[in-house]
C-alpha atoms as a printed R data frame, in Angstrom:
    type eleno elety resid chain resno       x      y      z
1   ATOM     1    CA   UNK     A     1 -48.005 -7.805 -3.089
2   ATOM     2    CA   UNK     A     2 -50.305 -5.294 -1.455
3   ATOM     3    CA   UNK     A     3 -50.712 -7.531  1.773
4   ATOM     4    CA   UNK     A     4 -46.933 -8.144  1.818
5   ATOM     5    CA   UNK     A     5 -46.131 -3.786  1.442
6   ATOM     6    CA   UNK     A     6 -48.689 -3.796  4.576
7   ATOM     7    CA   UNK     A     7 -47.335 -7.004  6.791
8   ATOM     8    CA   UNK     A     8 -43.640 -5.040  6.468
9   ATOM     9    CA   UNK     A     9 -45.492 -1.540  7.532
10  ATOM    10    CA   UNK     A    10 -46.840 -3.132 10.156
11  ATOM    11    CA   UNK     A    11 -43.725 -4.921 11.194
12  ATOM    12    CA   UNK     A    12 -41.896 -1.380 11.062
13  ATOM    13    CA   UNK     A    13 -44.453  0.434 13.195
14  ATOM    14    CA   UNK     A    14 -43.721 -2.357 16.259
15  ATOM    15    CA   UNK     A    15 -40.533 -2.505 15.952
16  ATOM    16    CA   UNK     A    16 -40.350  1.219 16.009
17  ATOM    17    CA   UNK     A    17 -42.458  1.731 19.236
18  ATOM    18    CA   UNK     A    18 -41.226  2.864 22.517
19  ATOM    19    CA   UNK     A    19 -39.450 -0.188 24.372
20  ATOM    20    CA   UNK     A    20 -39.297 -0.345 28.353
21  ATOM    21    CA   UNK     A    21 -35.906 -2.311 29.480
22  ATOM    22    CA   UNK     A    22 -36.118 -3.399 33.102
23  ATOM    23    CA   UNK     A    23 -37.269  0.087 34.990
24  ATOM    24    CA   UNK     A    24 -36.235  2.470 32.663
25  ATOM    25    CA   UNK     A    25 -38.618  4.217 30.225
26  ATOM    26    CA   UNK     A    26 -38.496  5.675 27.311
27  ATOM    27    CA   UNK     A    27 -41.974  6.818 26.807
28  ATOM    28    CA   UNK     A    28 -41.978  9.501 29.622
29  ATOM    29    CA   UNK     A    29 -45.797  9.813 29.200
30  ATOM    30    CA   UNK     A    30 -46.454  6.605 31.082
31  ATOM    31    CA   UNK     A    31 -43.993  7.748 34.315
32  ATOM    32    CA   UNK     A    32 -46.745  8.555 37.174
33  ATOM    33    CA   UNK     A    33 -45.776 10.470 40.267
34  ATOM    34    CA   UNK     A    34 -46.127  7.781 43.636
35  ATOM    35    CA   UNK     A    35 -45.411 10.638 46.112
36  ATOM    36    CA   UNK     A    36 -44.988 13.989 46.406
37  ATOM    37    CA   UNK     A    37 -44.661 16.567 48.883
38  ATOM    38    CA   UNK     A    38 -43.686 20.284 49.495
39  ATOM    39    CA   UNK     A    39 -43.420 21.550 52.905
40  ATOM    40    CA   UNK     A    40 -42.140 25.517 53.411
41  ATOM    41    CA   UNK     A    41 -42.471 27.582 56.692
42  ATOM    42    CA   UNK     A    42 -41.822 30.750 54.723
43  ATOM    43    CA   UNK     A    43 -39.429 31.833 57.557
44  ATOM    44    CA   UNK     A    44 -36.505 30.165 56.214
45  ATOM    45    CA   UNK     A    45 -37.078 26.466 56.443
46  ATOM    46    CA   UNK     A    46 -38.647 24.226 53.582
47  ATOM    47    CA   UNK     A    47 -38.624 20.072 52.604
48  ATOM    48    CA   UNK     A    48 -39.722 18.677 49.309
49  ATOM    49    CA   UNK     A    49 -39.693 15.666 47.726
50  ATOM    50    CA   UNK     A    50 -40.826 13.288 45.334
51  ATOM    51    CA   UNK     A    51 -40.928  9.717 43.463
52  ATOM    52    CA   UNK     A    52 -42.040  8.298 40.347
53  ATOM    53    CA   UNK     A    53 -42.733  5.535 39.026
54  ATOM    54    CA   UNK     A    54 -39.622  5.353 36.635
55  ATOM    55    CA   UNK     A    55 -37.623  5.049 39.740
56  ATOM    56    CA   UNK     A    56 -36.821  8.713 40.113
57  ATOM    57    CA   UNK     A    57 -37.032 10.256 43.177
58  ATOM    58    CA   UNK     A    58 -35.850 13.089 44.878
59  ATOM    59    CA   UNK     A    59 -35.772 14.768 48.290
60  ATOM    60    CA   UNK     A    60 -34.283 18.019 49.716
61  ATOM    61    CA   UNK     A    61 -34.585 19.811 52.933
62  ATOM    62    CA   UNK     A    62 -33.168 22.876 53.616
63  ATOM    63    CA   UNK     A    63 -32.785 25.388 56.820
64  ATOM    64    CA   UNK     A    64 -31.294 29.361 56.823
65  ATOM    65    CA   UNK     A    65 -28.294 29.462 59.544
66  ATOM    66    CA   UNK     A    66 -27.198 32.770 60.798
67  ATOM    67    CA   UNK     A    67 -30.638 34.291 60.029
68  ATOM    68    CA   UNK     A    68 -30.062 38.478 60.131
69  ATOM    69    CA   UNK     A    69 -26.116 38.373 60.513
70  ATOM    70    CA   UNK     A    70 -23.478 38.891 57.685
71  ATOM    71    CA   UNK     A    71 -22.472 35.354 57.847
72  ATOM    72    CA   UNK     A    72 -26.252 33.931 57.078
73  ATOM    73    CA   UNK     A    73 -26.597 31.079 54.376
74  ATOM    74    CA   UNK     A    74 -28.991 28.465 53.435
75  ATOM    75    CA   UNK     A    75 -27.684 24.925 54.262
76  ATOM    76    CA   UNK     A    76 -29.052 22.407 51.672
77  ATOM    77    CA   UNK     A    77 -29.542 18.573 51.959
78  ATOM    78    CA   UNK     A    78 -30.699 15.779 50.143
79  ATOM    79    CA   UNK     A    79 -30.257 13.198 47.739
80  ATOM    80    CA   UNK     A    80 -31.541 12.156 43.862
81  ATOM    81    CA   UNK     A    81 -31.554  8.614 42.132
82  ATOM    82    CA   UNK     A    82 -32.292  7.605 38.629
83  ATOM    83    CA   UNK     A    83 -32.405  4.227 37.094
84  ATOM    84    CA   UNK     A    84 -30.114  3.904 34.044
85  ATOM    85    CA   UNK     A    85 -31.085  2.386 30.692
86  ATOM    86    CA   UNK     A    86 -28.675 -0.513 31.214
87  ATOM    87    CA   UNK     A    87 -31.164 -0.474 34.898
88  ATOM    88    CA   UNK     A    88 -28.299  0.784 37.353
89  ATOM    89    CA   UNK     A    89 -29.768  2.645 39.941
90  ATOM    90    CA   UNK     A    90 -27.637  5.683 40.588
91  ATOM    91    CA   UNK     A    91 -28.574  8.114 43.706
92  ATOM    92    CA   UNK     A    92 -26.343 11.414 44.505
93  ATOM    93    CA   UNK     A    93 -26.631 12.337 48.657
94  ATOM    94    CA   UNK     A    94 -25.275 16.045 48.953
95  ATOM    95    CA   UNK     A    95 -25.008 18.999 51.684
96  ATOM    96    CA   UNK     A    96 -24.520 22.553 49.953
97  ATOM    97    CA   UNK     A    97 -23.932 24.890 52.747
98  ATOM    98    CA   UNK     A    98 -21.078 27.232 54.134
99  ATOM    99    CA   UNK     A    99 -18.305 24.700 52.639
100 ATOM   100    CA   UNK     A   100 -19.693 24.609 49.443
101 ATOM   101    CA   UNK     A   101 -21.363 21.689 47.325
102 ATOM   102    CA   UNK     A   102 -20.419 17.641 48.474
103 ATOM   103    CA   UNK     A   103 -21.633 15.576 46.807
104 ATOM   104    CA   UNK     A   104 -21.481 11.424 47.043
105 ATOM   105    CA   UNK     A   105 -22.132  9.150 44.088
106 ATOM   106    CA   UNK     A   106 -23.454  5.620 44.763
107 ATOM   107    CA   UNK     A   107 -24.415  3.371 42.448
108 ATOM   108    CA   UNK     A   108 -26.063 -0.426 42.023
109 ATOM   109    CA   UNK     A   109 -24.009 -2.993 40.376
110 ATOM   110    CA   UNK     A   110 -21.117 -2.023 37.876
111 ATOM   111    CA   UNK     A   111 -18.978  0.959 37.302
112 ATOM   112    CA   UNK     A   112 -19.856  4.801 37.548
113 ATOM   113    CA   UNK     A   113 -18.508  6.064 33.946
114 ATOM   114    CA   UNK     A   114 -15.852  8.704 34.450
115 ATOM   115    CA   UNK     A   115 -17.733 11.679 32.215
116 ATOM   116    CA   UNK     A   116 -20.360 10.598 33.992
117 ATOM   117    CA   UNK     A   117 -18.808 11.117 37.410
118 ATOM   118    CA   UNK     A   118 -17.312 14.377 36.290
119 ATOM   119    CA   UNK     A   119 -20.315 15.761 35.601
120 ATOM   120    CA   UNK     A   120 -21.989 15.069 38.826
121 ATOM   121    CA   UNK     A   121 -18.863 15.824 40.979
122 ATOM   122    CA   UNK     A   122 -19.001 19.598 38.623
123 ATOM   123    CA   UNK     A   123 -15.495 18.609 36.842
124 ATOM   124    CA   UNK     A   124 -17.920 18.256 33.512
């Protein structure tokens, strides 16, 4: 009876554990960063970016226009991607400048879900 109780505990704790489906983790712990790097002039310019094993990855550069007028704003680009749990890679290119945030959603195979969409588009 004993080694039965313990065969079931031990079942439970494996079946329990964090699983990994295709590229997307759910033990965070394990994600390493591949590459990473941070460039910023200080004078108004500045680059960044980043990817991890997970499949995340990031990258932004961004540039002051105008500099010392009333009309002076930072213009913004870049991009972000993610790998789904269902392992759809989704990546968001954007430009934030004068006009405002634009955003474009692409995805991998399949359908982008509308809350989903919403959210990223800032209708969420």
């Amino acid at each position: 009876m004993k080694l039965a109780i313990i065969v079931l505990c031990l079942v439970a704790l494996v079946a329990a554990a964090p699983q990994r489906r295709g590229n997307y983790y759910s033990d965070y712990s394990t994600v390493q960063v591949l590459r990473y790097f941070n460039e910023n002039s200080g004078v108004g310019s500045y680059s960044f970016g980043f990817e991890q094993s997970d499949g995340n990855k990031r990258q932004e550069q961004g540039e002051l226009r105008n500099e010392g007028r009333e009309d002076q704003y930072l213009a913004v680009k870049g991009s972000y991607s993610w790998v789904s749990p269902d392992g759809i890679v989704y990546t968001v290119t954007y430009v934030a400048d004068d006009k405002g945030y634009q955003p474009e959603v692409e995805q991998g195979p399949g359908e982008v879900p509308a809350a989903l969409a919403a959210t990223l588009l800032g209708a969420g």
